[in-house]
PyMOL Python script that loads the backbone (N, CA, C, O; Angstrom):
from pymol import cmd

cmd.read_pdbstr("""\
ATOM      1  N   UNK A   1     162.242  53.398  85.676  1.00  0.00           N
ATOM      2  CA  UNK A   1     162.976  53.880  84.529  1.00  0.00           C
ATOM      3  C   UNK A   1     162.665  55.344  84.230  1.00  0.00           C
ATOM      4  O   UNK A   1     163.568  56.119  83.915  1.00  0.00           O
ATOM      5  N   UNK A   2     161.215  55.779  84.339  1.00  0.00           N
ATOM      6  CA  UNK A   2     160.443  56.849  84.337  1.00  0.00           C
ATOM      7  C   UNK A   2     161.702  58.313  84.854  1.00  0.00           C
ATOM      8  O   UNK A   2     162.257  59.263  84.300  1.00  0.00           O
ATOM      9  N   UNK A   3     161.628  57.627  86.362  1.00  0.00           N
ATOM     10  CA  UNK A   3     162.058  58.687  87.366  1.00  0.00           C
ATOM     11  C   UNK A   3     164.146  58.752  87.137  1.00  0.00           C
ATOM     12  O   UNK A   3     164.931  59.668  87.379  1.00  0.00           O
ATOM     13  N   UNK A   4     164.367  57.421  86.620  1.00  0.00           N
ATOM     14  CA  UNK A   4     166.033  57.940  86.591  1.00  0.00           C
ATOM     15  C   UNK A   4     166.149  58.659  85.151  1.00  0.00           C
ATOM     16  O   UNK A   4     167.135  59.205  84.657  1.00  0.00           O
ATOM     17  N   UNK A   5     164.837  58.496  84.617  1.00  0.00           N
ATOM     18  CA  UNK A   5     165.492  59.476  82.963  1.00  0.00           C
ATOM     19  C   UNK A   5     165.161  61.208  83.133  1.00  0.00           C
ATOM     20  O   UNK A   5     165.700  62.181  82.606  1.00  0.00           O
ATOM     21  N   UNK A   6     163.781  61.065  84.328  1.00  0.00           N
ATOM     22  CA  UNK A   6     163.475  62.230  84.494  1.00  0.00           C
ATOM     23  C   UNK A   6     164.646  62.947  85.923  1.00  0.00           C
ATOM     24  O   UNK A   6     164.570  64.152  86.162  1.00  0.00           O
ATOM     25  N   UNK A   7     165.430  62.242  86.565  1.00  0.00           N
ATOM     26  CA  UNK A   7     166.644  62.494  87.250  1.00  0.00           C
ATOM     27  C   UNK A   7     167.583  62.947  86.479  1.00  0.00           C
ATOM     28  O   UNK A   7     168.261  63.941  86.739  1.00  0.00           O
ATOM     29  N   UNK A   8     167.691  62.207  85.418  1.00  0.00           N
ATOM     30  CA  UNK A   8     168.924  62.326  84.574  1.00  0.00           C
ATOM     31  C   UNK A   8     168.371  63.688  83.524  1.00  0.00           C
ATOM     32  O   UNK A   8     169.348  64.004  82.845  1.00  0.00           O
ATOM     33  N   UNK A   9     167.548  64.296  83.282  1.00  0.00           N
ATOM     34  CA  UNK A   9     167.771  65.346  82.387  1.00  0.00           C
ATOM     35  C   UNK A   9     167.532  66.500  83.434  1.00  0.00           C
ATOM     36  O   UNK A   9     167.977  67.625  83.209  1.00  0.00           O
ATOM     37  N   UNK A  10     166.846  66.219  84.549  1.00  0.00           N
ATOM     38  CA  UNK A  10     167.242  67.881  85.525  1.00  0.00           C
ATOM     39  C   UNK A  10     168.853  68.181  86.008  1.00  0.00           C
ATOM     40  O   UNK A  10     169.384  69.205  86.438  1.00  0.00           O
ATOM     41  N   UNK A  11     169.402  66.766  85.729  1.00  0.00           N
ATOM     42  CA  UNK A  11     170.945  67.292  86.337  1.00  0.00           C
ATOM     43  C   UNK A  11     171.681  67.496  85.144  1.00  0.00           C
ATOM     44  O   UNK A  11     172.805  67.976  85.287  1.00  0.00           O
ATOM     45  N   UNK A  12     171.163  67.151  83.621  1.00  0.00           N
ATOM     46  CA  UNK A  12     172.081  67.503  82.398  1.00  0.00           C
ATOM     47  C   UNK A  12     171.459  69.154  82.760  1.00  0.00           C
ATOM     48  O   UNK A  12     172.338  69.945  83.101  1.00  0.00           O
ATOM     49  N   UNK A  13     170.042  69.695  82.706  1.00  0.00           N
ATOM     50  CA  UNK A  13     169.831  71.023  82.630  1.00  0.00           C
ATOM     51  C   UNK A  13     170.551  71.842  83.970  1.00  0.00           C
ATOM     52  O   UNK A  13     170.867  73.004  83.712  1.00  0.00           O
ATOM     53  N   UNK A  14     170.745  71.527  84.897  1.00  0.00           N
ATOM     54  CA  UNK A  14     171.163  72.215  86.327  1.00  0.00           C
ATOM     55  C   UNK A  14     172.974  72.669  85.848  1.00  0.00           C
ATOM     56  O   UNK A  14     173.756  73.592  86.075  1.00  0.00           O
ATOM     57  N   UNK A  15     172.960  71.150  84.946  1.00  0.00           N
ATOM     58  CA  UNK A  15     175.011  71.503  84.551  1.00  0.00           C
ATOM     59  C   UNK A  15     174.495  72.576  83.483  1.00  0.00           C
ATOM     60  O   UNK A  15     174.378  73.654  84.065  1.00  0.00           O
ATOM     61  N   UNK A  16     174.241  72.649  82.504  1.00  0.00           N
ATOM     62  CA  UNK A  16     174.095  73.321  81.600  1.00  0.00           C
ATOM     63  C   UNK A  16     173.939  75.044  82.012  1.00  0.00           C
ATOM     64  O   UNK A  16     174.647  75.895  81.473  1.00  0.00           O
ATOM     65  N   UNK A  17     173.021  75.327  82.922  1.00  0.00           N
ATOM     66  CA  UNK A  17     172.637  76.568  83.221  1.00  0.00           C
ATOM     67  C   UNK A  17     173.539  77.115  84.031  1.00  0.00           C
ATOM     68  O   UNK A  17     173.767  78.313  83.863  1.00  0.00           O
ATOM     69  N   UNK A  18     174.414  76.240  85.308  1.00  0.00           N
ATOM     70  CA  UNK A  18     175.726  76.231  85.579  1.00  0.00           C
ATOM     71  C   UNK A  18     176.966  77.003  84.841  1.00  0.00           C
ATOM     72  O   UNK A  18     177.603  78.055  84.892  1.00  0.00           O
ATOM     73  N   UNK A  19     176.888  75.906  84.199  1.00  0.00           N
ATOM     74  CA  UNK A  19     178.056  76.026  83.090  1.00  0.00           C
ATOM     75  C   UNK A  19     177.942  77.249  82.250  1.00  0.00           C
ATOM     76  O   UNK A  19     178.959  77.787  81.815  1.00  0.00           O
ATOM     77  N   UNK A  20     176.616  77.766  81.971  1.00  0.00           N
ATOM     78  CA  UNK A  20     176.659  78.473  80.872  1.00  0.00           C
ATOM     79  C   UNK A  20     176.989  80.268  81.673  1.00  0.00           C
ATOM     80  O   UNK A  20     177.232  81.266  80.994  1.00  0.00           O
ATOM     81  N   UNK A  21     176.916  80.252  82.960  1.00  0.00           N
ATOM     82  CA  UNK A  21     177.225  81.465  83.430  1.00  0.00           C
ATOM     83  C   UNK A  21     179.124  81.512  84.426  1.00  0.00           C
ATOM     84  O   UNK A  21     179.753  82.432  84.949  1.00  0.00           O
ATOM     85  N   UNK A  22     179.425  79.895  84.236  1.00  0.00           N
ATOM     86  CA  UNK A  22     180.899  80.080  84.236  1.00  0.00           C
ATOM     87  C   UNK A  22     181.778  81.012  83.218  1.00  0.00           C
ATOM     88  O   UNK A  22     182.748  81.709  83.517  1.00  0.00           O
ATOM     89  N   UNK A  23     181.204  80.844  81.992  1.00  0.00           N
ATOM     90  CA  UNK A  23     181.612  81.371  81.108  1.00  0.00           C
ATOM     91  C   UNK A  23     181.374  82.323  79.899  1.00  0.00           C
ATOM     92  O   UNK A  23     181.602  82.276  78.691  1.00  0.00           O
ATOM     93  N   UNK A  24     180.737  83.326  80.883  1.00  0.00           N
ATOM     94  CA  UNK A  24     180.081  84.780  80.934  1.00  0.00           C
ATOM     95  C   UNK A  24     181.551  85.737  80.809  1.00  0.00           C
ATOM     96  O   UNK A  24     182.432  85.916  81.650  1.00  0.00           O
ATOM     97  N   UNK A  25     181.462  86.081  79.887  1.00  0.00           N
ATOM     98  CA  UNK A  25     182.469  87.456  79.282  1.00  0.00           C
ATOM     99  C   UNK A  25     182.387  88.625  79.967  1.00  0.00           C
ATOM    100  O   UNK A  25     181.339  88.620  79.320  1.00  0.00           O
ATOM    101  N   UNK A  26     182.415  89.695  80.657  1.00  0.00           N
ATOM    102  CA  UNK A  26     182.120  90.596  81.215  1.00  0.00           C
ATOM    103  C   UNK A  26     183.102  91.743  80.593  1.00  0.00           C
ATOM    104  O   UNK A  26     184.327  91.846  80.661  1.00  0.00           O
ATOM    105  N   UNK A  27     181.956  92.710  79.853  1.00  0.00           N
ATOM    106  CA  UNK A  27     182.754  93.958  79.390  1.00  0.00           C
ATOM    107  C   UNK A  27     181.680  94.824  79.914  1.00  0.00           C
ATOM    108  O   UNK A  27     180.574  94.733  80.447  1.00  0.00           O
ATOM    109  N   UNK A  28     182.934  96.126  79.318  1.00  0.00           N
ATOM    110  CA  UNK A  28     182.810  97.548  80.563  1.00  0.00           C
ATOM    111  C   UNK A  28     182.283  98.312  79.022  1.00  0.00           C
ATOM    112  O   UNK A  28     182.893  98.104  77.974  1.00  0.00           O
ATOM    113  N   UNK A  29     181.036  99.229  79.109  1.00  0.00           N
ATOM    114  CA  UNK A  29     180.603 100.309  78.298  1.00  0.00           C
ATOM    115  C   UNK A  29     180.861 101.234  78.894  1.00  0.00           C
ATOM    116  O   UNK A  29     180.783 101.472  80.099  1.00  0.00           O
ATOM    117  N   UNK A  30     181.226 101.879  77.960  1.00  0.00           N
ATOM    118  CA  UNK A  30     181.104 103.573  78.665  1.00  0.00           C
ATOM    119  C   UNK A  30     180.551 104.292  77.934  1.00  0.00           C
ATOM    120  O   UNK A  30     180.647 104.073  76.726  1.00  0.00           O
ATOM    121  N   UNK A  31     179.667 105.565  78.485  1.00  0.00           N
ATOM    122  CA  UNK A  31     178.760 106.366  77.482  1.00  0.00           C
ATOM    123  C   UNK A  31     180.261 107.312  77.116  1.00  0.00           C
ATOM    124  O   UNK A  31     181.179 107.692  77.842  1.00  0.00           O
ATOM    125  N   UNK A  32     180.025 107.443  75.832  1.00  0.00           N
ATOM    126  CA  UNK A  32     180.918 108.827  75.132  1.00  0.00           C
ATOM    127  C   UNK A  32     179.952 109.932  74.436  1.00  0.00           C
ATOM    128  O   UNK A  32     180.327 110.988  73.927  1.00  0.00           O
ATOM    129  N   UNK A  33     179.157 109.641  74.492  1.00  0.00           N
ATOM    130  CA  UNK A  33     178.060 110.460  73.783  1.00  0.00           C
ATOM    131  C   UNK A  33     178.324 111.344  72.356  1.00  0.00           C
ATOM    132  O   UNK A  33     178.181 112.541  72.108  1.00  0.00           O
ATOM    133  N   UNK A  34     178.736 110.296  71.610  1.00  0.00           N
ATOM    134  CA  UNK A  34     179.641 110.985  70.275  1.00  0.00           C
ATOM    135  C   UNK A  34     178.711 110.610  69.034  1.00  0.00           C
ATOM    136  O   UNK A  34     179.056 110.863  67.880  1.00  0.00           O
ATOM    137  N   UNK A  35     177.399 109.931  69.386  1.00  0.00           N
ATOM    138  CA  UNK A  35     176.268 109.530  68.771  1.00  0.00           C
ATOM    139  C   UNK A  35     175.815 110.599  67.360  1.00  0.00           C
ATOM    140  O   UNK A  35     175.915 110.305  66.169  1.00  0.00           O
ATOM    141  N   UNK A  36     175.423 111.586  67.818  1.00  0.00           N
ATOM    142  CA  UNK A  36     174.889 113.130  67.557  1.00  0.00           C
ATOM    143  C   UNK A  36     173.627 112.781  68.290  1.00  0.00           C
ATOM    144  O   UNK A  36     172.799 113.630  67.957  1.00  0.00           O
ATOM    145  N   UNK A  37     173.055 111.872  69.191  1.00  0.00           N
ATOM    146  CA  UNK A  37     172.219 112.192  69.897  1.00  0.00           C
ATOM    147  C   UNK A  37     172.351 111.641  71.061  1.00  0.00           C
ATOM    148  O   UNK A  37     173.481 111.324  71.434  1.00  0.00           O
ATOM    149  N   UNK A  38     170.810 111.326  72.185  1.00  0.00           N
ATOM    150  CA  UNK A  38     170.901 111.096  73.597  1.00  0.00           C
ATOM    151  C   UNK A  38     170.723 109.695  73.437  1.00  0.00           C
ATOM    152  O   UNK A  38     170.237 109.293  74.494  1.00  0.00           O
ATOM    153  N   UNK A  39     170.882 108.687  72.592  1.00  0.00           N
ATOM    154  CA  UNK A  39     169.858 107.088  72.722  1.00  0.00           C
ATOM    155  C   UNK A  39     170.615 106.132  72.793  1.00  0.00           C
ATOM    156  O   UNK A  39     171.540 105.801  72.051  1.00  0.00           O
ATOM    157  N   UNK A  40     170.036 105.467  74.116  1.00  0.00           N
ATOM    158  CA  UNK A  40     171.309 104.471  74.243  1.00  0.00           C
ATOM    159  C   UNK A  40     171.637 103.308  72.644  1.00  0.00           C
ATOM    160  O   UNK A  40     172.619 102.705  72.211  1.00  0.00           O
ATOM    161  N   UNK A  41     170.378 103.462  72.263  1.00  0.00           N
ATOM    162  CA  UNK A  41     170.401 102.335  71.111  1.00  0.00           C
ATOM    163  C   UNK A  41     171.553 102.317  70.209  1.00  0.00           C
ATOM    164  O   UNK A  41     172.127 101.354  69.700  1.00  0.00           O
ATOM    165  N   UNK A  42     171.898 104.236  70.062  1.00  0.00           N
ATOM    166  CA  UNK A  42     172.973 104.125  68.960  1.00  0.00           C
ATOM    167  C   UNK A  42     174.177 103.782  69.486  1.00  0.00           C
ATOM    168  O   UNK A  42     174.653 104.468  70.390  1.00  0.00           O
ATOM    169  N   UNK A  43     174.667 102.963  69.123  1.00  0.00           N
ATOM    170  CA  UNK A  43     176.026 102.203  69.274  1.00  0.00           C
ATOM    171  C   UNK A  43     177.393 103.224  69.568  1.00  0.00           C
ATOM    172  O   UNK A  43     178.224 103.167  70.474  1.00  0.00           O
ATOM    173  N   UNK A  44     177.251 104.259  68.312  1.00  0.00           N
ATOM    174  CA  UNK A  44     178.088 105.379  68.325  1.00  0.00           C
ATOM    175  C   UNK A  44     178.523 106.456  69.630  1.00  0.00           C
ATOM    176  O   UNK A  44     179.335 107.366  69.799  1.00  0.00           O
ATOM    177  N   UNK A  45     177.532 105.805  70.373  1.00  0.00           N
ATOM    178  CA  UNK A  45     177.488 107.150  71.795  1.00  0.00           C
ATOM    179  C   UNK A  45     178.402 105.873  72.839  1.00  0.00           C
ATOM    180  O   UNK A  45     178.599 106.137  74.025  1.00  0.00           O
ATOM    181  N   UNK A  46     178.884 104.565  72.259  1.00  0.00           N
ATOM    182  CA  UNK A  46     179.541 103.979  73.409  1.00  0.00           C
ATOM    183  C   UNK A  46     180.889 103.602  72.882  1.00  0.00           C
ATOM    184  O   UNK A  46     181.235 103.342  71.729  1.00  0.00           O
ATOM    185  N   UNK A  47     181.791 103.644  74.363  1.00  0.00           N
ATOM    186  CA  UNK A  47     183.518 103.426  73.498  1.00  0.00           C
ATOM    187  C   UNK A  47     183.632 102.109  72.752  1.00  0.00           C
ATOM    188  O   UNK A  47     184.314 101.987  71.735  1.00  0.00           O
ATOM    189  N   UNK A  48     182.886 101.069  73.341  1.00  0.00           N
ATOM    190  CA  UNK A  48     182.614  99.586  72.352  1.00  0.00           C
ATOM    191  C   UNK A  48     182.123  99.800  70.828  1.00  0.00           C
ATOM    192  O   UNK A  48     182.503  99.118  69.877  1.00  0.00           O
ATOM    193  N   UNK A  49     181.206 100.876  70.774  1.00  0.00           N
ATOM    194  CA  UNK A  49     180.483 100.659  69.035  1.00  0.00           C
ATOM    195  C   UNK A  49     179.901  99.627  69.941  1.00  0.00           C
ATOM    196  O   UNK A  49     180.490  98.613  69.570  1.00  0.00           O
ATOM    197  N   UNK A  50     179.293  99.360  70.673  1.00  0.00           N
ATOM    198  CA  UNK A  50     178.311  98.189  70.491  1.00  0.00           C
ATOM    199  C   UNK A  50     177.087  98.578  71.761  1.00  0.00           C
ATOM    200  O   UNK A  50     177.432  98.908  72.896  1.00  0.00           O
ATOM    201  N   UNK A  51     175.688  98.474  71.344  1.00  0.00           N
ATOM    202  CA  UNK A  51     174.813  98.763  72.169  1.00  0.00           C
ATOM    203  C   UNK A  51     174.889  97.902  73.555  1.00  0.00           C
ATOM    204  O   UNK A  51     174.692  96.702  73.361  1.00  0.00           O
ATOM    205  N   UNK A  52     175.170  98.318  75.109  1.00  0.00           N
ATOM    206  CA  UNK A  52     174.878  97.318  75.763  1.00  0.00           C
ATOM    207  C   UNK A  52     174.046  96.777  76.235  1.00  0.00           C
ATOM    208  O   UNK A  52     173.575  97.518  77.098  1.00  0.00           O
ATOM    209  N   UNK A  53     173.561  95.912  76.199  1.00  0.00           N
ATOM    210  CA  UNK A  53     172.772  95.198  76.444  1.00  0.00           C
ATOM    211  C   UNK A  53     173.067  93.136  76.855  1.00  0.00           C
ATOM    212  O   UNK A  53     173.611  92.490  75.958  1.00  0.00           O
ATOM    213  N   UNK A  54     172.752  92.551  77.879  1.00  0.00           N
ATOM    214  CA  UNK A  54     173.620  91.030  78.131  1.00  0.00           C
ATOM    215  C   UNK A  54     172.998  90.159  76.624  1.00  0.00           C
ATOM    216  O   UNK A  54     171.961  90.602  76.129  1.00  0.00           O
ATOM    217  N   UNK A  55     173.594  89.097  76.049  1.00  0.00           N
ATOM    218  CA  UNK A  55     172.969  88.741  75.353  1.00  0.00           C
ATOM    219  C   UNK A  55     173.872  87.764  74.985  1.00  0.00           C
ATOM    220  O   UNK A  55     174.936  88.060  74.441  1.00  0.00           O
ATOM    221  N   UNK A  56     173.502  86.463  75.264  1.00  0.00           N
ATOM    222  CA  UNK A  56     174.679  85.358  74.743  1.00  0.00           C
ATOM    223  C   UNK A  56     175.044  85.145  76.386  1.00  0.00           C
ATOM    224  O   UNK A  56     174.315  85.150  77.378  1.00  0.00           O
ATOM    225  N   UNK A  57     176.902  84.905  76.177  1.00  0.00           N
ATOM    226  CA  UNK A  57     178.233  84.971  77.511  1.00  0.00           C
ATOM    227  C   UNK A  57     177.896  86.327  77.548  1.00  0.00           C
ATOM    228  O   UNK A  57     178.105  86.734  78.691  1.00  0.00           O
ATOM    229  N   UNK A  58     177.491  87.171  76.856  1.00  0.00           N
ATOM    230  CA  UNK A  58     178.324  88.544  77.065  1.00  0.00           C
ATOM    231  C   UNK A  58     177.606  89.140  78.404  1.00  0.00           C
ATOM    232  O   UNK A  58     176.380  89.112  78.514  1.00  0.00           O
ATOM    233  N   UNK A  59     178.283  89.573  79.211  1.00  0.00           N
ATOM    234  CA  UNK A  59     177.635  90.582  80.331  1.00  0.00           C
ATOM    235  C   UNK A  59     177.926  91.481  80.552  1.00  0.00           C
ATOM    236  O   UNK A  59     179.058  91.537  81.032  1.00  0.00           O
ATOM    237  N   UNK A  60     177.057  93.010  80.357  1.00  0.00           N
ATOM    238  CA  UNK A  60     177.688  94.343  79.992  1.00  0.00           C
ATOM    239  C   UNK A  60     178.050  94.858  81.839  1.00  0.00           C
ATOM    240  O   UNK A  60     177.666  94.131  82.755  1.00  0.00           O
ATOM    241  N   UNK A  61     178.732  96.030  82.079  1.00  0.00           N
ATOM    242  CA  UNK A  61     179.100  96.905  82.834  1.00  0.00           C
ATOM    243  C   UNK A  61     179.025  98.281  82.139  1.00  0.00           C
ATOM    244  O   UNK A  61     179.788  98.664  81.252  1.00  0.00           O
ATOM    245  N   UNK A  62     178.166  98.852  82.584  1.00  0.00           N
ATOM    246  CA  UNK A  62     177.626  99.947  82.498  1.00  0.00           C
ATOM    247  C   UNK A  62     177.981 101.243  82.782  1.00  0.00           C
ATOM    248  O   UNK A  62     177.367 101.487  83.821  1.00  0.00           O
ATOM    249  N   UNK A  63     178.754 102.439  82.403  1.00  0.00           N
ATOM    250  CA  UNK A  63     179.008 103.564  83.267  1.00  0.00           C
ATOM    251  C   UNK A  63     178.955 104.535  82.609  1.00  0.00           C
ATOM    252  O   UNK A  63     180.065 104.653  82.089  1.00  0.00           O
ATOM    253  N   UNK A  64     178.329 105.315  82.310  1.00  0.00           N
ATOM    254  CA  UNK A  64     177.533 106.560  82.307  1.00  0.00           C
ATOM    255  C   UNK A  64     178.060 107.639  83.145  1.00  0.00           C
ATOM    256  O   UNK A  64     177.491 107.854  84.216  1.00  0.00           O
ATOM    257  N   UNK A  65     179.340 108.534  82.714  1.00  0.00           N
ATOM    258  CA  UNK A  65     180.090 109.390  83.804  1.00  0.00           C
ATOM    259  C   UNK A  65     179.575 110.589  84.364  1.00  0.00           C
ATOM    260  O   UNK A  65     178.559 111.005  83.808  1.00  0.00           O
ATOM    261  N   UNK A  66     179.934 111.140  85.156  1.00  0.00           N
ATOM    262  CA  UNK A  66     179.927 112.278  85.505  1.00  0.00           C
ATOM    263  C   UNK A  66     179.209 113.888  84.554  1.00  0.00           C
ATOM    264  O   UNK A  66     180.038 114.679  84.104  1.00  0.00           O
ATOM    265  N   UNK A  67     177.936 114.131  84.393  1.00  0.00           N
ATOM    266  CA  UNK A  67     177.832 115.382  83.414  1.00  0.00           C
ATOM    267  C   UNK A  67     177.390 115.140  82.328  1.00  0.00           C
ATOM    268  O   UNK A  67     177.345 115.997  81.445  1.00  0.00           O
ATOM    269  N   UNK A  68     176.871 113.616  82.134  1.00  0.00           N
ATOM    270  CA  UNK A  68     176.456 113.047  80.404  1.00  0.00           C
ATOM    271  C   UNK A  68     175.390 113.809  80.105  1.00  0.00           C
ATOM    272  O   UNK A  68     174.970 113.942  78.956  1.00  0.00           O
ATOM    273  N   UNK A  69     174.935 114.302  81.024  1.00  0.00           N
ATOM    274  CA  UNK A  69     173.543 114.801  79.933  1.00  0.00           C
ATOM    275  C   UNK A  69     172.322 114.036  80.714  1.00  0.00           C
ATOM    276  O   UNK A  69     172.447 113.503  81.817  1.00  0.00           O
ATOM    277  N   UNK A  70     171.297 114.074  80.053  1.00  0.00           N
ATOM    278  CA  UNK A  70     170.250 113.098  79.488  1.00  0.00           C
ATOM    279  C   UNK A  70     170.403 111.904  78.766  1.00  0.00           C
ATOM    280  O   UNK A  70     170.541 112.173  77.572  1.00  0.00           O
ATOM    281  N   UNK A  71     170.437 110.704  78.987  1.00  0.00           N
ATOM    282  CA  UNK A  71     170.436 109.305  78.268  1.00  0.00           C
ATOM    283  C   UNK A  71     169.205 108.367  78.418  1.00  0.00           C
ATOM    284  O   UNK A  71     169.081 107.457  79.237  1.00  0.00           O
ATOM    285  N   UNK A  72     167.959 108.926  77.087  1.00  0.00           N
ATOM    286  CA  UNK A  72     167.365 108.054  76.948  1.00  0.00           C
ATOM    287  C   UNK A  72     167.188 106.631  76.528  1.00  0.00           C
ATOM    288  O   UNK A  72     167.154 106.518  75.303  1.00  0.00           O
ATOM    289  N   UNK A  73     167.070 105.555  77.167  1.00  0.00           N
ATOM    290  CA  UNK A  73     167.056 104.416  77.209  1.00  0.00           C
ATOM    291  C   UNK A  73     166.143 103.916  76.274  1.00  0.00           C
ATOM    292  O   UNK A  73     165.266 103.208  76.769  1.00  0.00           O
ATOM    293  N   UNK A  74     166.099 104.080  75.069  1.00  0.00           N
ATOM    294  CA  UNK A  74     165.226 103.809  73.842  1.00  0.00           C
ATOM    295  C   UNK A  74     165.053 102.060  73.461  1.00  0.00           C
ATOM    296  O   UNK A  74     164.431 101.856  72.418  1.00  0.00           O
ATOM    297  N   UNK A  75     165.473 100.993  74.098  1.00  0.00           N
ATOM    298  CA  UNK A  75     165.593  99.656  74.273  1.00  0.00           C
ATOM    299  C   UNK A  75     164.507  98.911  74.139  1.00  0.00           C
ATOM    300  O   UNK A  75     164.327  98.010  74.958  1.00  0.00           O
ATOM    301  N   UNK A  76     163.342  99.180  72.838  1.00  0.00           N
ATOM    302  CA  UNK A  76     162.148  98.123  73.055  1.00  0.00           C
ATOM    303  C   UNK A  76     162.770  96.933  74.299  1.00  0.00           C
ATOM    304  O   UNK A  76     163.908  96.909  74.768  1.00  0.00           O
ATOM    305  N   UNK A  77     161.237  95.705  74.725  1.00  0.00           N
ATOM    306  CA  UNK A  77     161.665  95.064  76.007  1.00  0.00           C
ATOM    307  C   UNK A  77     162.425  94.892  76.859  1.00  0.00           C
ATOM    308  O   UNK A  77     162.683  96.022  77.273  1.00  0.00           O
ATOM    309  N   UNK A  78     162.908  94.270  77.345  1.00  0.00           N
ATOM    310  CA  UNK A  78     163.719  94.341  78.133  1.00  0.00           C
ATOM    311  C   UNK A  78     165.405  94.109  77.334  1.00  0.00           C
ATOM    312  O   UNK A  78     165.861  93.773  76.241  1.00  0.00           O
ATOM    313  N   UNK A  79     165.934  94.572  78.797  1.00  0.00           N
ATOM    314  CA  UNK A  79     167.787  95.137  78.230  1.00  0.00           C
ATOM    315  C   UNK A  79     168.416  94.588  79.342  1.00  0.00           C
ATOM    316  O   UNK A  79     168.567  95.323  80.318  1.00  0.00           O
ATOM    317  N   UNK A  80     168.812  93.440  79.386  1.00  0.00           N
ATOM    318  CA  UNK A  80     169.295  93.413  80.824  1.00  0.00           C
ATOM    319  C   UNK A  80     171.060  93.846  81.129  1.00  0.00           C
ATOM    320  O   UNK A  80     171.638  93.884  80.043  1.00  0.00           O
ATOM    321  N   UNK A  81     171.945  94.145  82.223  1.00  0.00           N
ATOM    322  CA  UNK A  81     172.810  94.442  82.506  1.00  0.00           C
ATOM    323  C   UNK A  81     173.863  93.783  83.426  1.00  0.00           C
ATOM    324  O   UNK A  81     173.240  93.098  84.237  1.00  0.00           O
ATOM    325  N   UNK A  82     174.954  93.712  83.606  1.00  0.00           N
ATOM    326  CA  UNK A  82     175.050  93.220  84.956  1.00  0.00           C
ATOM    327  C   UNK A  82     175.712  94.257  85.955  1.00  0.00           C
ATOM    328  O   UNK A  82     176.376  93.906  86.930  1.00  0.00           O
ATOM    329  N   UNK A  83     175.498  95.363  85.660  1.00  0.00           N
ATOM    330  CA  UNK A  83     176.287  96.094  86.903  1.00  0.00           C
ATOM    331  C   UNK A  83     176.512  97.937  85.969  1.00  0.00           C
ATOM    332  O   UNK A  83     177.326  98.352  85.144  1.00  0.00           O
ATOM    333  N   UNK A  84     175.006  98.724  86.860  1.00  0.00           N
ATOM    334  CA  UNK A  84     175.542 100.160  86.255  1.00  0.00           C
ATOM    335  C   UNK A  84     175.609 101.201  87.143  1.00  0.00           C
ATOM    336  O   UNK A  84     175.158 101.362  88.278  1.00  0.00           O
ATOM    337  N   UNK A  85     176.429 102.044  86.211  1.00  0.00           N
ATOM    338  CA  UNK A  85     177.021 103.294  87.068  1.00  0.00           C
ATOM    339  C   UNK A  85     176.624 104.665  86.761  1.00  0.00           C
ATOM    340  O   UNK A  85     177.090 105.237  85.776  1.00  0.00           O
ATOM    341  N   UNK A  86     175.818 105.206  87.521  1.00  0.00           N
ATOM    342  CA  UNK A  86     175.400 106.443  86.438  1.00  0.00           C
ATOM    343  C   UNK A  86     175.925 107.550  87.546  1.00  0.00           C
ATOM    344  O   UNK A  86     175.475 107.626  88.689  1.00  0.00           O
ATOM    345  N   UNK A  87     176.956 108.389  87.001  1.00  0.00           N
ATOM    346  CA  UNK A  87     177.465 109.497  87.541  1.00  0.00           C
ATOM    347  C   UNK A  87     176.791 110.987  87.735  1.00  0.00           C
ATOM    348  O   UNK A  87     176.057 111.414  86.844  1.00  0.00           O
ATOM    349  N   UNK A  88     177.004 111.625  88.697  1.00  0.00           N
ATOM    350  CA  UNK A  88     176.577 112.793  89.065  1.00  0.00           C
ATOM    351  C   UNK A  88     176.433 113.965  87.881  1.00  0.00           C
ATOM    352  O   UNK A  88     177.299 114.376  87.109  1.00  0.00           O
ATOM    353  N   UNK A  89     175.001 114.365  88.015  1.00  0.00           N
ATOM    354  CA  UNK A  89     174.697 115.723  87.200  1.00  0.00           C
ATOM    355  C   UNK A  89     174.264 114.605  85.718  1.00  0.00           C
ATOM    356  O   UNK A  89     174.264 115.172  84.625  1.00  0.00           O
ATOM    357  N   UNK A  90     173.928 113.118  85.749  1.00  0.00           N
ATOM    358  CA  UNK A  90     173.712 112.523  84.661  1.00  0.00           C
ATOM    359  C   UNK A  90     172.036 111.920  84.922  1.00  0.00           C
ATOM    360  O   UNK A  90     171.733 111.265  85.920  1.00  0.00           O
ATOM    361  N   UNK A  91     171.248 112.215  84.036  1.00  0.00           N
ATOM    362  CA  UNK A  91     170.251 110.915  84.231  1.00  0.00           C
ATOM    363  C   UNK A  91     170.309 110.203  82.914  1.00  0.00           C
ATOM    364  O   UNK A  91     171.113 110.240  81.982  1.00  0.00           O
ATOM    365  N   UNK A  92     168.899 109.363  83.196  1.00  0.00           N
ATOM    366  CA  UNK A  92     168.766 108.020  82.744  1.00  0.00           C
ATOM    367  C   UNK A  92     166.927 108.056  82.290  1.00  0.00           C
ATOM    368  O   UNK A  92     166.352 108.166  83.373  1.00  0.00           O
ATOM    369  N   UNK A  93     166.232 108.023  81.548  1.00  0.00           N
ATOM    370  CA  UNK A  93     164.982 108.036  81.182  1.00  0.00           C
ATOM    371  C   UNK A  93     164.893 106.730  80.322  1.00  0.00           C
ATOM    372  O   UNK A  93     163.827 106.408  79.797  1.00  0.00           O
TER     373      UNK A  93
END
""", "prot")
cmd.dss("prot")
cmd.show_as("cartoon", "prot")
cmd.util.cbc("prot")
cmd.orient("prot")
């Protein structure tokens, strides 16, 4: 009985963790740098208004164009992403 209950909740968790990245949102940030400063934190420097960072479904795309400048990554722990682009003559600290 032990082993089919302990069967039966690794395959409810295996669907679950499954399932929960079927239905992953995927949006595109772009730096605009309209902040008044360099930090990714402020919301204002991206065309969303919204800091990216994955969190929930949501899974950011990242792109940082051509000439941004300096973009310090001010993100206490970790920030995770799913996919970035950082363009020429731009860094990233």
């Amino acid at each position: 009985m032990k082993n089919c209950m302990a069967r039966y909740a690794i395959s409810l968790i295996l669907i679950l963790v499954v399932a929960s990245h079927a239905y992953a949102v995927e949006r595109t940030a772009i730096w605009i740098g309209t902040g008044g400063n360099d930090l990714w934190s402020n919301a204002n420097n991206w065309d969303l208004l919204v800091v990216p960072c994955n969190a929930g479904v949501v899974e950011f795309i990242v792109i940082i164009p051509a000439s941004a400048g300096t973009i310090i990554h001010d993100i206490a722990g970790s920030c995770m992403i799913k996919t970035f682009v950082l363009g020429v003559n731009s860094t990233l600290l």
